[in-house]
Structures are given as structure tokens and as C-alpha cells.
C-alpha positions as CSV (number, residue, x, y, z in Angstrom):
1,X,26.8,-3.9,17.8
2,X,27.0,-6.3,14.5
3,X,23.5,-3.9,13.2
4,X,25.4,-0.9,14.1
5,X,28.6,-2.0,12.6
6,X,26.5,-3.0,9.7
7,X,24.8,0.1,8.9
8,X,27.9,2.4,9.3
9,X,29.6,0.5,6.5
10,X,26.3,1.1,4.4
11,X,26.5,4.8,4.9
12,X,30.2,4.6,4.1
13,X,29.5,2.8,0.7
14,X,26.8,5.1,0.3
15,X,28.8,8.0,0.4
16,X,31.8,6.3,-1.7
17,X,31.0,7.3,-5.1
18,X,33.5,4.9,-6.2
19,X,30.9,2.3,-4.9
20,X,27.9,1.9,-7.6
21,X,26.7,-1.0,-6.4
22,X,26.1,-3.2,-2.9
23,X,25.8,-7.2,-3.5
24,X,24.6,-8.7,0.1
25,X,25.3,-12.5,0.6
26,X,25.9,-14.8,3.7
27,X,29.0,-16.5,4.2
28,X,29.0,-20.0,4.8
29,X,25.6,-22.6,4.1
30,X,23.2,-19.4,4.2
31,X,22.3,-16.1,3.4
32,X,20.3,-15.4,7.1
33,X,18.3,-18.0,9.3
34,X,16.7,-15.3,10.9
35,X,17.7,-14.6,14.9
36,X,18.5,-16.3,17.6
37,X,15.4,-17.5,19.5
38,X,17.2,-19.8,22.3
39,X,17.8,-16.8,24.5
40,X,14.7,-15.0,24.6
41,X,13.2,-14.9,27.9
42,X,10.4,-14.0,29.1
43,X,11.5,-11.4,31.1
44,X,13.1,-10.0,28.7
45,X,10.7,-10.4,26.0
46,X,8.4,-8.3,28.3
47,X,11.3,-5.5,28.5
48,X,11.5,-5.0,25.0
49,X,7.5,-5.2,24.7
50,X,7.7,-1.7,27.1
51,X,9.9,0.0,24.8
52,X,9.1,-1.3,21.5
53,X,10.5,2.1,19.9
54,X,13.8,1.4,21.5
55,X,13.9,-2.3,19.9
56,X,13.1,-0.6,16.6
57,X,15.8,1.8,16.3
58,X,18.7,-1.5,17.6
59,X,17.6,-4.0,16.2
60,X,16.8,-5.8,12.6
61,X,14.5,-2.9,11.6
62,X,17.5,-0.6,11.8
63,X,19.4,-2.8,9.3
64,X,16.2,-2.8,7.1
65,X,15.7,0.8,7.0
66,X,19.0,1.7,6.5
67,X,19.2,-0.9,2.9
68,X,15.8,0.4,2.1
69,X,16.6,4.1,2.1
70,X,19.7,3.4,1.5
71,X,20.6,6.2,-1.9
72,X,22.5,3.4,-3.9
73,X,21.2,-0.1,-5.7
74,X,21.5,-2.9,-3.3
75,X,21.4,-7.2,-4.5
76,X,20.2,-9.7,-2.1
77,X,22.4,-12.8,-3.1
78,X,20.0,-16.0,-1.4
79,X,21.0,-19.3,-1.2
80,X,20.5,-21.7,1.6
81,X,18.0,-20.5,4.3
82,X,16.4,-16.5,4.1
83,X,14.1,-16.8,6.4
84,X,12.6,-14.6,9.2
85,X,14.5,-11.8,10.0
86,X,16.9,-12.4,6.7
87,X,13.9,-12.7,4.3
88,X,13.1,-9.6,5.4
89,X,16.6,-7.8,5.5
90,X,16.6,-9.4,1.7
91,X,13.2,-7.8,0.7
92,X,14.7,-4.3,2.0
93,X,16.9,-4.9,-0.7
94,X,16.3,-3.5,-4.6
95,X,16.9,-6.6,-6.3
96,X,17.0,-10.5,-5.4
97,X,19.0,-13.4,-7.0
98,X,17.8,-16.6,-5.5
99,X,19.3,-19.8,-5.9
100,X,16.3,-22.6,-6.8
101,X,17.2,-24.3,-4.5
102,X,16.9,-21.9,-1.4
103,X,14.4,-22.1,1.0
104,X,12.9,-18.3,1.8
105,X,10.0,-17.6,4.2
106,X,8.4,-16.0,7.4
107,X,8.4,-18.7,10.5
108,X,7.5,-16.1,12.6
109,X,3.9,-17.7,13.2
110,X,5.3,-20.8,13.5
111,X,7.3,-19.5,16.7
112,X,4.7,-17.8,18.2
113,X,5.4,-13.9,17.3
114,X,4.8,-11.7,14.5
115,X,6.8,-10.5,11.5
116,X,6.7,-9.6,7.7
117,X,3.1,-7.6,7.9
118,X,4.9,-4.5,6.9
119,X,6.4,-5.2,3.7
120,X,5.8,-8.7,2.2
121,X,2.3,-8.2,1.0
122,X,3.8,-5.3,-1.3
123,X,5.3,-7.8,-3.0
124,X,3.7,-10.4,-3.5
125,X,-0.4,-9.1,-2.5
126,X,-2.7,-9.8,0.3
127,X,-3.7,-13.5,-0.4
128,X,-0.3,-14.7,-0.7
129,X,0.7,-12.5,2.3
130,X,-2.0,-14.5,4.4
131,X,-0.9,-17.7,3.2
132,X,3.1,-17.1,4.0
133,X,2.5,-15.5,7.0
134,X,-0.5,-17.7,8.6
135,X,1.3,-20.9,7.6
136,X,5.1,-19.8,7.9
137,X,5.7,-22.0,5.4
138,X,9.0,-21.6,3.2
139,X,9.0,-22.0,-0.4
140,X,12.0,-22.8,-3.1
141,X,13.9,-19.5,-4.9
142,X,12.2,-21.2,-8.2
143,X,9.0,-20.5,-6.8
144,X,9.5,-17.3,-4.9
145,X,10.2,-15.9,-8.3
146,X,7.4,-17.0,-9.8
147,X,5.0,-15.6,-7.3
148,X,7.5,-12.3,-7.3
149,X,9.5,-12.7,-3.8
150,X,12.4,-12.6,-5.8
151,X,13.9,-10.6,-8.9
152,X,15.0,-14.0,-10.3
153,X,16.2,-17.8,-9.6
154,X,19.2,-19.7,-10.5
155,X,20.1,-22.9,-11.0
156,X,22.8,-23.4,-7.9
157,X,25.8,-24.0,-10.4
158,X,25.0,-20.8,-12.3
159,X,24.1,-19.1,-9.0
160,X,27.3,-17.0,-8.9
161,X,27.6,-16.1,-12.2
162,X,23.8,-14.9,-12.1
163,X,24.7,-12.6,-9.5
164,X,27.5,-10.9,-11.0
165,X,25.6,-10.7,-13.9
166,X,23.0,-8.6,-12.2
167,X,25.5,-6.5,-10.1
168,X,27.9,-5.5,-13.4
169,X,24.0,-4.1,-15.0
170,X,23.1,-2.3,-12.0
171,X,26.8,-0.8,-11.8
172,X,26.8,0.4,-15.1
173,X,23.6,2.5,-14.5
174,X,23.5,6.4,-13.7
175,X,24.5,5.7,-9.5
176,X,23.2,8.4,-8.3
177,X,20.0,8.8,-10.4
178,X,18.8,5.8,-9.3
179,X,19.1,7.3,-6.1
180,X,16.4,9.4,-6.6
181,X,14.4,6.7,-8.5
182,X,14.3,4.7,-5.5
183,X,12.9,7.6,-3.3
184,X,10.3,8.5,-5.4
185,X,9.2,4.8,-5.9
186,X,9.6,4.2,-1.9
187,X,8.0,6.9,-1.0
188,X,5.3,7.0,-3.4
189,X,4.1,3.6,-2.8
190,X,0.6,3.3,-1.6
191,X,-0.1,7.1,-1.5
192,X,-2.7,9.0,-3.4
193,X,-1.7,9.2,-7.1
194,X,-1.3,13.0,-7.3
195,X,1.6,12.5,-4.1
196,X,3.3,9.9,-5.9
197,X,3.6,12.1,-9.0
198,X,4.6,14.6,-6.7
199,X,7.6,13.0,-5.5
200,X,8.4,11.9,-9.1
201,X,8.2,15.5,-9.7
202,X,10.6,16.2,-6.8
203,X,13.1,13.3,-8.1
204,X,12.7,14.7,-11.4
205,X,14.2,18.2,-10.1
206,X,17.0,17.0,-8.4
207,X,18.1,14.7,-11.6
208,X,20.1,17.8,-12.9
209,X,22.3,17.7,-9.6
210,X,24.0,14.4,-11.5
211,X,26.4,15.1,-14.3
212,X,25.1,11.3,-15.5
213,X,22.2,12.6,-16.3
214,X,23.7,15.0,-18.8
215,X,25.6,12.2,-19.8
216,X,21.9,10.1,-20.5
217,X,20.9,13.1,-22.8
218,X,23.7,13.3,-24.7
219,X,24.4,9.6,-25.3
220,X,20.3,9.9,-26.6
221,X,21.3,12.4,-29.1
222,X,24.1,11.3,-30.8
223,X,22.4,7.3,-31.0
224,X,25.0,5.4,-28.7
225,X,24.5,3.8,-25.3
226,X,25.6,6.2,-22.2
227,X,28.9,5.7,-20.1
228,X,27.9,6.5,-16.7
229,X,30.7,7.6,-14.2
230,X,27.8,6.9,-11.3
231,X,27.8,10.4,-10.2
């Protein structure tokens, strides 16, 4: 109910254009510890395992889908624990503000099940993938930027301030533009060159359709920076 709940405020936002950007933080000592293992049973474990497709479409991967397709720039605020589940609702996000001090990784080995071989290796590359993954060792925000988990770190007093930093720049940008951008680089990941140029080519066409693109153009020709209106 909480995914579902979840999602349809996404869409909402998504269809606000008074909304240019999403920042998505944890309330209290963490951004996500991941779910609840104490009451999986067995039984029910076994359930889920014979309807995999229904899990998919209820659960965690719903959330993640519906931030990584979502049309609008999403931030993943991290501080405390992101791990499991929540490192990888923050990695369906666009960007990631980490706070040094937060501990981000993929335990899932480490309880027995499987996790994170979809996506994290397209951020950070096979080795490390293996090394996360096989271990389900954490590491710091400081280092998860360095190896390119993260968009950037912060020292925990300038945490905050990092963050709205990095939502007021992706505000400002042309909202529904990026849009596009973020379909074309999505879904051109990992395909055959000529297909990702493709879609570039299909983003490129529906640019016009946003009256900040106009706006882009124009600011370019008469030499000042662009006011974008998000739509």
C-alpha cells in the first residue's frame, strides 16, 4: 500500500508542471535500511518465488521503475543507512547527495538472497559490482563517490545545504527537456550505438513540444543565460 501510495504521488508530481524538481530523503536517522526480513517465511517466501512477476509489479521494483522512468529530475538525499532495497530505490534516482558519513551497500548476500545485479554494475562496472555484491559490504558516501555510487559527498554539517544546492540547479533547468534527456539516455544504455542515436534522434524531435526549448535558443542568441519556466 505505502509503494502504491508512493508512486501515485510521483505521477502526481510528475504531471505538476509547477513541480521541476523531486528531492527523496528519509525521515528520521536514515534514508532506507532496506526491508523488513523478520517476517519472511518460508512459506511465503516460496509463494512469492511462484509468482515472481506478481512481486515485481508490488513491490520495491515498482517504486524503482516508477523514479527511473519517472519524466522529471529526481535527488536521492542519503545519510545514515542506504542499503538493500534503499540503495537501490536511491540509484533509480538521477542524482545522489551523500553525506560522508553514510553507510550505502547491497547486504543482500549477506542474508542469503539476491539483489542489485540489475543496475549497480552500470554504475560503478563489473569488478566493483562483484566485489559489493559478493561481499555485501557497505562503504562510506566519501567513498561511494569516489568509486561513482554517488553524484557527490558532503561533510554531514554541510549535508543540507549540499542538497539544496543541487535541487535549486536541477530546478532551474528546462523541466521538461530533461524529460526526454533521461529517456534517451535510459533507454539507450547498453544498446547498439546506431539505437542509442536513434532514440537521441527521437528525444531530439520531441524537444520542440517544450516552449523552454525555444526559450534555450533564444537566450543563445542574444548572449545571456536562459530563464526556464520548466515547460
Amino acid at each position: 500500500m505505502l509503494i502504491n501510495q508512493a508512486c501515485d504521488q510521483l505521477h502526481a508530481w510528475e504531471a505538476d508542471v509547477a513541480v521541476r524538481a523531486i528531492v527523496l530523503r528519509g525521515r528520521g536517522r536514515a534514508f532506507c535500511a532496506g526491508d523488513d526480513l523478520t517476517g519472511m517465511r518460508e512459506d511465503r517466501e516460496r509463494a512469492e518465488a511462484m509468482d515472481f512477476t506478481l512481486r515485481r509489479e508490488s513491490g520495491y521494483e515498482k517504486l524503482f521503475m516508477a523514479l527511473y522512468e519517472l519524466r522529471k529530475p529526481v535527488i536521492a538525499a542519503l545519510h545514515g543507512h542506504a542499503v538493500g532495497a534503499g540503495a537501490m530505490i536511491a540509484l533509480a534516482c538521477d542524482i545522489r547527495i551523500a553525506s560522508a558519513d553514510a553507510s550505502i551497500g547491497f547486504p543482500f548476500a549477506k542474508r542469503g538472497i539476491t539483489g542489485g545485479t540489475g543496475i549497480v554494475a552500470r554504475y560503478i562496472g563489473l569488478g566493483k559490482a562483484h566485489e559489493m555484491l559478493l561481499t555485501g559490504e557497505p562503504v562510506s558516501g566519501a567513498e561511494a563517490e569516489r568509486i561513482g555510487l554517488v553524484t557527490r559527498s558532503a561533510e554531514p554539517a554541510a549535508f543540507d545545504a549540499t542538497v539544496h544546492e543541487w535541487a535549486q540547479k536541477i530546478a532551474a533547468g528546462p523541466t521538461k527537456v530533461l524529460g526526454f534527456q533521461k529517456y534517451a539516455l535510459h533507454h539507450g544504455l547498453y544498446q547498439p550505438i546506431d539505437t542509442a542515436f536513434a532514440l537521441n534522434s527521437f528525444a531530439s524531435l520531441m524537444v520542440p513540444t517544450a516552449k523552454d526549448s525555444q526559450e534555450g535558443r533564444q537566450a543563445f542568441r542574444e548572449k545571456r543565460a536562459p530563464a526556464f519556466r520548466g515547460d
